[in-house]
C-alpha positions in Angstrom: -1.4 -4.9 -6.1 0.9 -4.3 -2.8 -0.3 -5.4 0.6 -0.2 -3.2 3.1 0.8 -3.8 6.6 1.5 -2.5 10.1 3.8 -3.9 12.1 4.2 -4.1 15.6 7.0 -2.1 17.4 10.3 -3.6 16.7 8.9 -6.0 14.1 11.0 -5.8 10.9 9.5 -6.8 7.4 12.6 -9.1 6.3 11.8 -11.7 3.4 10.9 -14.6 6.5 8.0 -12.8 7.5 6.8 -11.5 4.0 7.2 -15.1 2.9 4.7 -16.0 6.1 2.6 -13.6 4.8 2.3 -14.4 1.4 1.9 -18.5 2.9 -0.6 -17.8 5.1 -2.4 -16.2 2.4 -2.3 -18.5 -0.1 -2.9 -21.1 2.3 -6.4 -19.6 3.9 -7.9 -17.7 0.5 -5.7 -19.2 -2.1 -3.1 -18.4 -4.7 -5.0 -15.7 -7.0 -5.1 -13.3 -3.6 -1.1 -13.6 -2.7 -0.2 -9.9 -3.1 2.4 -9.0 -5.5 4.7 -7.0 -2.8 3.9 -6.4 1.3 4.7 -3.4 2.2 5.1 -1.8 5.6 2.6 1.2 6.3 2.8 3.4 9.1 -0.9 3.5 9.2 -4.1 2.7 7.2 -6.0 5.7 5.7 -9.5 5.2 6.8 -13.1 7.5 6.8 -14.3 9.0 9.9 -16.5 6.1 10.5 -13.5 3.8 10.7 -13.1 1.9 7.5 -10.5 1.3 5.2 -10.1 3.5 2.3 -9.0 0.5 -0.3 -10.3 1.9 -3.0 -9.2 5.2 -3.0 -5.4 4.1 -2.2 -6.4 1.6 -5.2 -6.7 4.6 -7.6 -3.9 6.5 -6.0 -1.7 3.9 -7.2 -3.3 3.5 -10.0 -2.3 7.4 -10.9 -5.2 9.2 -10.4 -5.0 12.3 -8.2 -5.5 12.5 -4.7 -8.8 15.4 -5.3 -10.1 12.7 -7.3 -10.5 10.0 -4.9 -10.7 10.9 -1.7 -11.6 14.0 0.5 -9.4 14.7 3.5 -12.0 16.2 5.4 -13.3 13.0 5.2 -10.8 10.8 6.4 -10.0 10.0 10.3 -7.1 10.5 9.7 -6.0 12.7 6.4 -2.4 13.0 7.1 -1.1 9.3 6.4 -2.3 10.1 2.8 0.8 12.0 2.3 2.7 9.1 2.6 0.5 7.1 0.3 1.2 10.1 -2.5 4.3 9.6 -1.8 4.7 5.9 -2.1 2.4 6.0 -5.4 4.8 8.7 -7.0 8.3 6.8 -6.2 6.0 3.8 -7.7 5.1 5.2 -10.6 8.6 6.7 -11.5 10.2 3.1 -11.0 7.8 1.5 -13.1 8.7 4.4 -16.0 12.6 4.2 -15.7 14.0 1.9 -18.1 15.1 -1.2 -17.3 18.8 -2.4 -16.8 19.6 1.4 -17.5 23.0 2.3 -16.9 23.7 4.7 -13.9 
């Protein structure tokens, strides 16, 4: 599973910092929770009482549809999911090309 995160303004994600994060991780809650990939968000879907909507970005990625896990008339702020579709289609249509595939 990715991690995602948002960065300050004018803070790159360059393979330094991801390595920090992935350190500091390892470091404070061991190895098992080092994320496979961090990823830069523009912002975190949450409900409208203010928390994070892990599990429904969980199932996202993990292909099922957006009317299945989440409600945007529930969310705080419903238009960030777009990207998450987004990010879980271009996912899932890497994942399905072959690999070393000629172009």
């Amino acid at each position: 599973m990715p991690l995602f995160v948002i960065l300050r303004p004018g803070v790159q994600l360059d393979a330094a910092l991801s390595q920090r994060i992935r350190h500091a991780i390892a470091e404070q809650l061991g190895p098992r929770y080092v994320p496979d990939d961090v990823i830069p968000v523009p912002d975190i879907p949450r409900t409208l009482s203010g928390k994070k909507m892990e599990l429904p970005i969980k199932k996202l990625l993990l292909g099922k549809a957006m009317g299945e896990v989440a409600s945007p008339g529930a969310m705080a702020n419903p238009e960030i999911i777009t990207w998450y579709q987004e990010f879980a289609r271009q996912r899932d249509t890497a994942d399905r090309s072959p690999a070393g595939a000629a172009t």
